[in-house]
Structures are given as C-alpha cells and as structure tokens.
C-alpha positions as CSV (number, residue, x, y, z in Angstrom):
1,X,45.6,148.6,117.7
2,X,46.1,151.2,114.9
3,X,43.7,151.9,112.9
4,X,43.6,150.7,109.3
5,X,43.4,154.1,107.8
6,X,46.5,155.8,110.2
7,X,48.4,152.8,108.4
8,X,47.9,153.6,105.1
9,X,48.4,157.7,105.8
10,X,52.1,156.4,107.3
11,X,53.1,154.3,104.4
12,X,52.6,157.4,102.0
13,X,53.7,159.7,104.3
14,X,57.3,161.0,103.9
15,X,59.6,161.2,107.0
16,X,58.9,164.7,108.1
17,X,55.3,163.4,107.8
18,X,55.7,160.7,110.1
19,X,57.3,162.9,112.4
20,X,54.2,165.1,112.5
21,X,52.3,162.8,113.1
22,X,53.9,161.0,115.8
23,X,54.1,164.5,117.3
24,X,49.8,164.4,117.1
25,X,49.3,160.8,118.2
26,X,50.9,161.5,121.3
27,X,51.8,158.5,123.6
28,X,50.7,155.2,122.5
29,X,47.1,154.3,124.9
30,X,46.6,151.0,126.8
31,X,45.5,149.1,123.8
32,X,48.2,150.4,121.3
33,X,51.1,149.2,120.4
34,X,53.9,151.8,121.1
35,X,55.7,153.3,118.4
36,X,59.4,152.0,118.8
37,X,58.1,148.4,118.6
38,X,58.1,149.2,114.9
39,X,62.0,149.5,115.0
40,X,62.5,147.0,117.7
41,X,65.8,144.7,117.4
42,X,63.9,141.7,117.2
43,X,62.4,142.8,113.6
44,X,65.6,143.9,112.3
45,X,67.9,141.3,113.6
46,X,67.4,139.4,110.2
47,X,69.0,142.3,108.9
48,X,72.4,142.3,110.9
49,X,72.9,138.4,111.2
50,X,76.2,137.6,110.7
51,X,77.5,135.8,107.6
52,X,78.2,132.1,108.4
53,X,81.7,130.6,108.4
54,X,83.7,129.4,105.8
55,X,84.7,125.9,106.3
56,X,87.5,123.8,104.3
57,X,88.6,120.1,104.8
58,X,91.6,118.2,103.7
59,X,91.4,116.2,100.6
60,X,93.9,113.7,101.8
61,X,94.6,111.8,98.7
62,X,95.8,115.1,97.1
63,X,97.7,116.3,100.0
64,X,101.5,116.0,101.3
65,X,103.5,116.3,104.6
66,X,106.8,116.5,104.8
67,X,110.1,117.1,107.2
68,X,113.5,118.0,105.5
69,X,116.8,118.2,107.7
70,X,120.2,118.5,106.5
71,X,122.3,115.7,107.8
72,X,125.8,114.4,106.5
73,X,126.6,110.9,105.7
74,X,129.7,109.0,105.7
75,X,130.8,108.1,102.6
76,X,130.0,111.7,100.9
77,X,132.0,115.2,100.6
78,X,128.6,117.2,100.8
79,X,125.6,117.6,102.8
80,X,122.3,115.8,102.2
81,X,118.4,116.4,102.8
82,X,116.6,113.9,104.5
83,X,113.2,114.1,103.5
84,X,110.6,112.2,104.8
85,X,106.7,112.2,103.0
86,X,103.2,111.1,104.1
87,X,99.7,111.6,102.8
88,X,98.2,110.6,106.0
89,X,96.9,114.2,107.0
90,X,93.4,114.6,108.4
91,X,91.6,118.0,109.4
92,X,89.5,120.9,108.5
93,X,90.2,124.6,108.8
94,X,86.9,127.2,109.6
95,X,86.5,130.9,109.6
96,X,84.1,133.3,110.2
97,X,82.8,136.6,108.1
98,X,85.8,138.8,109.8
99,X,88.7,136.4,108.9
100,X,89.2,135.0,112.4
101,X,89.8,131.0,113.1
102,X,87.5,128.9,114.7
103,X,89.8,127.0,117.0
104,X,87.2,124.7,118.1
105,X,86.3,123.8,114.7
106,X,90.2,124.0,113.1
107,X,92.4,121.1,113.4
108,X,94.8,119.1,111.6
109,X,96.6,116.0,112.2
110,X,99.3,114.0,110.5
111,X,100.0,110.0,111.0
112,X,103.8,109.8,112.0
113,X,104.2,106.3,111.2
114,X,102.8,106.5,107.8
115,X,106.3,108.7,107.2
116,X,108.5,107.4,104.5
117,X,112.3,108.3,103.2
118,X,114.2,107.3,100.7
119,X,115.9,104.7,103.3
120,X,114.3,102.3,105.6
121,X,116.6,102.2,108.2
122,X,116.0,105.8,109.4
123,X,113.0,105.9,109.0
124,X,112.7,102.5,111.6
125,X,115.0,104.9,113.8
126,X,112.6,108.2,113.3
127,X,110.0,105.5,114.7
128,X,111.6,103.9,117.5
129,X,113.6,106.5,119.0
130,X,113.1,110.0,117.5
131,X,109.1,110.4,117.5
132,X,108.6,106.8,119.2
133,X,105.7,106.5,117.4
134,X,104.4,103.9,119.4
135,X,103.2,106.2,121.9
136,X,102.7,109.5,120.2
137,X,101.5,108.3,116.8
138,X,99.9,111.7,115.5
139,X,101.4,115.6,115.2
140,X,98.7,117.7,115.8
141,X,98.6,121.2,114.7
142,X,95.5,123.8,116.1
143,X,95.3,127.3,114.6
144,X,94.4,130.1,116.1
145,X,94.9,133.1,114.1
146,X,95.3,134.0,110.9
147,X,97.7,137.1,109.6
148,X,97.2,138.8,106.3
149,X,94.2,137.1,104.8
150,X,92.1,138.9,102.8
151,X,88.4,139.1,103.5
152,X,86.3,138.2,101.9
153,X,88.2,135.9,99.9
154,X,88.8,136.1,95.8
155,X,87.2,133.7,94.0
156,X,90.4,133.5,91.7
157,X,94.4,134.1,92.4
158,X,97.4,133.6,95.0
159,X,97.1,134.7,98.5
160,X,99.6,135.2,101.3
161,X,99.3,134.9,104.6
162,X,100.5,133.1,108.5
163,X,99.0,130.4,110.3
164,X,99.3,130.6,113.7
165,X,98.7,127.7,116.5
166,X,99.8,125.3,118.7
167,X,101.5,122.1,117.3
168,X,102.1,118.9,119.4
169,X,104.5,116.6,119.1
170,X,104.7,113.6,121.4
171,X,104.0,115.0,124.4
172,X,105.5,118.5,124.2
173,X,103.6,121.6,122.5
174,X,104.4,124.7,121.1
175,X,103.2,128.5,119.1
176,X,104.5,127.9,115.7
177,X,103.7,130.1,113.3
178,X,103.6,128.9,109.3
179,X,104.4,130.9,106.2
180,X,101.7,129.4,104.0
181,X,100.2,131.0,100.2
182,X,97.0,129.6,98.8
183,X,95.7,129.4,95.4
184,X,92.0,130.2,94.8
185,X,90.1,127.6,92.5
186,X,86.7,128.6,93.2
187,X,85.3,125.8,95.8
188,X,89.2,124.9,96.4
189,X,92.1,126.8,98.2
190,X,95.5,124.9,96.9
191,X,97.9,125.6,100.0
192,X,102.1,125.9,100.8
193,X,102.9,126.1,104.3
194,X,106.4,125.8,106.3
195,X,107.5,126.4,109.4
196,X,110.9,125.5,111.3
197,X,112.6,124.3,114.8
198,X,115.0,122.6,116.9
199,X,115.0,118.9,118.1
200,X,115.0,120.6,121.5
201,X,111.7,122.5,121.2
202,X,109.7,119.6,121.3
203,X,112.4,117.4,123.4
204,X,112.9,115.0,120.0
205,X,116.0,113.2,119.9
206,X,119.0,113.8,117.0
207,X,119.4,110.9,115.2
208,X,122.7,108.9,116.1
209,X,124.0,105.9,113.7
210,X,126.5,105.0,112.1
211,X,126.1,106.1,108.8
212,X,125.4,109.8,109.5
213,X,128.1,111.9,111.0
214,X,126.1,115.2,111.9
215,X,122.8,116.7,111.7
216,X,121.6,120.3,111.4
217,X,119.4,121.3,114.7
218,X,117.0,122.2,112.3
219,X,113.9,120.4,111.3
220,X,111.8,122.0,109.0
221,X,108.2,121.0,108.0
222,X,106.3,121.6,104.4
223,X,102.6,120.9,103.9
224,X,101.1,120.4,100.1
225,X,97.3,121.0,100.7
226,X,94.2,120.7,98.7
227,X,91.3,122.4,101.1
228,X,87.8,121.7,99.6
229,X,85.2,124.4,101.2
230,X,82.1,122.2,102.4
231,X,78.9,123.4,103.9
C-alpha cells in the first residue's frame, strides 16, 4: 500500500511533480495498488451520470380533446364545424437530459365515448358506426420523437415544437406528427397540439344522414393540455 508520507508529498505536489515522481516510483510492486486505479472509471462514474428524465402527466380535469370537421347541413347556405369535446384524456409524457422521448414511458389515451357535440344524434352515429366505440373505446397516441425542443427547458415562456408517434384508432395505426407550443409555468407545461387526416387513413367511416349533405375528408384533432412534471 502507499505509504502515508508519499500521500501527503502527492497532494502538495503540482502536476509536473506528480509526474516526477511517478517517473521515480516505477511500476507499482505486488502489494501496491497501481497508479491508474486512482483515475479508474468506477471512481469517476459519479461524475458523468446522466441527468434523470423529465416526466409530466396529464391533469385531466384541466385538459381538452377535440375533433373539428367541416360538414354542410340541410337547411343552411354555409358550411358548419362539427366539433366534438371530451376531458377523458389519460397519459404521461417522459424525456431524458438530451431531449429524446421515452416511448416506453410516453403515452396518452383519450375515451371516445365520453365525446360530446352540440347534437346528440351524431354524436350516437360517431358511436355506433364511425369509431364503433363499442369495440375500440380508446385513441391512443405513443410519441416517439420530439422536433425543436429546447434543452434544457426555460423555467418561464412559449415553446414550439412537433410531436411525433404513432396514433391508433380502432384497429388501424398510423405516424402522425402534431404541431404543438407549450407554455412554461415552472412545475407546469400548458400545451396546444393539432394534427390532421382523412377518414380513409384510419379506415373510419363518413358520416351519412339525412341531415348533413357533405363532409370535408378532413378530420382534424386539437388537444388543450395541462402537463404537471412529477418525480
């Protein structure tokens, strides 16, 4: 082992001094402990640990869902939105010290039959026929990349940035990518996210009744989140 009083000449000895010697010591004997295990990985990993993730979750009661799709009704000269709302959103978004998702830890899903319009009788239809809700009661939406967010984050301001993932609905799922900005309240990230597609991407049927004559091929999707980081 090294001796008590080679310790204390190396802890007041400057680098070119340890150097030296290093240079007299010569190659550590049977007994010693060799030089290197002084810088060895293992007592310096402390040092390069990486930061631990950053983990949000939904505060449902102060979160929103929505779909809006253009459709015309009989009756009127001008096209309408049909927007149906729901609070019923679960998940949790995590990412580590680079900005990178945690897919396995990321996931959000939304109740379809908690969905509500301003008129009953599509929404019964959006139920039994569109989303048959029955069998596929949840959307579910995994990210897997985000674009453009800054790291670390600022404790205060408006960010920008895309959400990347795979979103099922019913049985079918696709890459969608969201345009989303989030507002920084310290603990809380206040977020706006939308996205867009066709019936046909996810094999959903246009609604048919009697009251509306056409439908835009275009359903577009709006989230209102409140994310509250958590440990």
């Amino acid at each position: 082992m090294m001796s008590r009083a080679l310790k204390v000449v190396l802890s007041s000895a400057g680098l070119g001094g340890i150097v030296s010697l290093l240079a007299l010591v010569g190659p550590a004997g049977p007994g010693d402990q060799p030089a290197s295990a002084w810088l060895s990985p293992a007592r310096t990993a402390y040092a390069q640990s990486p930061a631990a993730p950053i983990r949000y979750r939904v505060v449902a009661e102060r979160s929103e869902a929505r779909y809006l799709v253009r459709e015309q009704l009989a009756g009127l000269s001008f096209p309408n939105d049909a927007v149906g709302t729901t609070t019923a959103i679960e998940g949790s978004l995590a990412i580590d010290a680079r900005g990178r998702v945690l897919p396995g830890d990321s996931r959000f899903t939304i109740d379809l039959r908690m969905l509500r319009s301003d008129e009953a009788r599509r929404d019964n239809y959006l139920r039994r026929n569109t989303l048959e809700t029955d069998r596929y009661p949840h959307a579910v939406f995994v990210p897997s990349e985000v674009r453009g967010l800054p790291v670390p984050l600022p404790q205060t301001g408006t960010v920008s940035f895309d959400l990347v993932g795979d979103l099922t609905i019913r049985d079918a799922t696709r890459r969608v990518t969201w345009e989303a900005s989030a507002t920084i309240h310290g603990q809380d990230l206040s977020v706006q996210a939308r996205t867009a597609f066709r019936f046909a991407d996810f094999a959903l049927r246009v609604p048919r009744v009697s009251s509306v004559l056409s439908v835009e091929d275009n359903i577009r999707l709006e989230t209102d989140l409140l994310l509250r980081r958590i440990p």
